[in-house]
N, C-alpha and C positions, 0 to 999 in steps of 0.2 A: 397630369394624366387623368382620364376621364374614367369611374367606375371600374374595375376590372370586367365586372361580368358586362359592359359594352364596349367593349374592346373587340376589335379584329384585329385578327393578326395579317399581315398581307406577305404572299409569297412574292420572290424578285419577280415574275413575271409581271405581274399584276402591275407592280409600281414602274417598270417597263410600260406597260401599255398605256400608262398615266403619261411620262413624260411625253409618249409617242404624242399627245394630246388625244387618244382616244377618247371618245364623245360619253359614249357606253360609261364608261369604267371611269371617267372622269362626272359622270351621273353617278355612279353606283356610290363614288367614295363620297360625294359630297350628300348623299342620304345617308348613309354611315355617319359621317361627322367627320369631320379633319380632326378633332381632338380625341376623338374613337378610332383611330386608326394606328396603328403600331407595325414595327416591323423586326424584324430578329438581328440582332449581329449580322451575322450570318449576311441577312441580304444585306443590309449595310454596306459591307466591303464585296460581297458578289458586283453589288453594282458600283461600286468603286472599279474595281476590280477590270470592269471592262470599257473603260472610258480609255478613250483611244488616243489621248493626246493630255497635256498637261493644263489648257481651256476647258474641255469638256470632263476631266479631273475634276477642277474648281465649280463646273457650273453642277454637277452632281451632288456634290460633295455640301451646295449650297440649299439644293432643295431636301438634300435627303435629311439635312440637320433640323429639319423644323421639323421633322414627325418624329413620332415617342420610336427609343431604339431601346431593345430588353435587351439587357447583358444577359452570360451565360452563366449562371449558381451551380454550385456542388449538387442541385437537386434536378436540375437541367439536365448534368451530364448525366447524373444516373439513369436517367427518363433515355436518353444517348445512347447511354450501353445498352438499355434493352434494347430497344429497336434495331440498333445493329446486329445485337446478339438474335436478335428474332428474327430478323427479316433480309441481311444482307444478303445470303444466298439464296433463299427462299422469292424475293421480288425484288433483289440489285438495289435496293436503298442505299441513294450512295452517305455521302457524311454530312452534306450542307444539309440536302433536304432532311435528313434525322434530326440536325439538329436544331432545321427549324420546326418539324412535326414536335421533336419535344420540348422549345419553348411552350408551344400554343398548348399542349396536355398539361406543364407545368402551372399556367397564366388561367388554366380553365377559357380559352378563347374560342372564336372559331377561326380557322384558319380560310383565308380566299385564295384561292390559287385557280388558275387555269389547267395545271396539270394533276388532275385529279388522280391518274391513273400511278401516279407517283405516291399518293397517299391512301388513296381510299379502304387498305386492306388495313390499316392501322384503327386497333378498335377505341381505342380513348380517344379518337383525335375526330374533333366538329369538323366538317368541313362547311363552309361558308357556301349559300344557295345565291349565286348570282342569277342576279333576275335578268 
């Protein structure tokens, strides 16, 4: 793994729009770095998770292993329970994206997401400026 401090962290969306072969976003990662690019548990098995058959299981399962995946620490979840404890009722944060907003606060990253609206009241957490 590349630097911590050039690190991104990418939300499931984002690695979504990659496989899509999005042009944009398949730009974006490859000025990032491929070895600068990270992604959380979390989206890990999210995009497992929605593979619709046991082919698209394996073809998933085959790209997502070459990018850096951050397990979850004892320091992760604390970062976890705040955010829950802050923000569940306040702005419906639900558990995945908490716990990937609290990788990226842990990792000091910035986090790339398309759903901004999902994170942006979270004040520790970078969010990533797609160009």
């Amino acid at each position: 793994m590349a630097n911590k401090n050039d690190i991104v962290i990418c939300d499931t969306d984002v690695i979504i729009e990659a496989f899509r072969n999005n042009k944009q976003v398949i730009d974006e990662l490859a000025e990032i770095g491929y070895n600068n690019i990270a992604i959380s548990i979390v989206t890990f098995a999210e995009l497992l998770a929605g593979a619709r058959n046991k082919i698209e299981f394996n073809n998933i399962y085959k790209k997502v292993s070459t990018i850096n995946i951050l397990e979850i620490n004892s320091h992760i979840s604390d970062i976890f329970n705040k955010l829950i404890t802050d923000y569940s009722l306040s702005h419906s944060i639900g558990i995945p994206d908490s716990l990937i907003a609290a990788t990226s606060i842990y990792f000091s990253t910035e986090l790339f997401t398309f759903n901004r609206k999902h994170f942006h009241f979270i004040p520790d957490l970078i969010l990533y400026n797609f160009k």
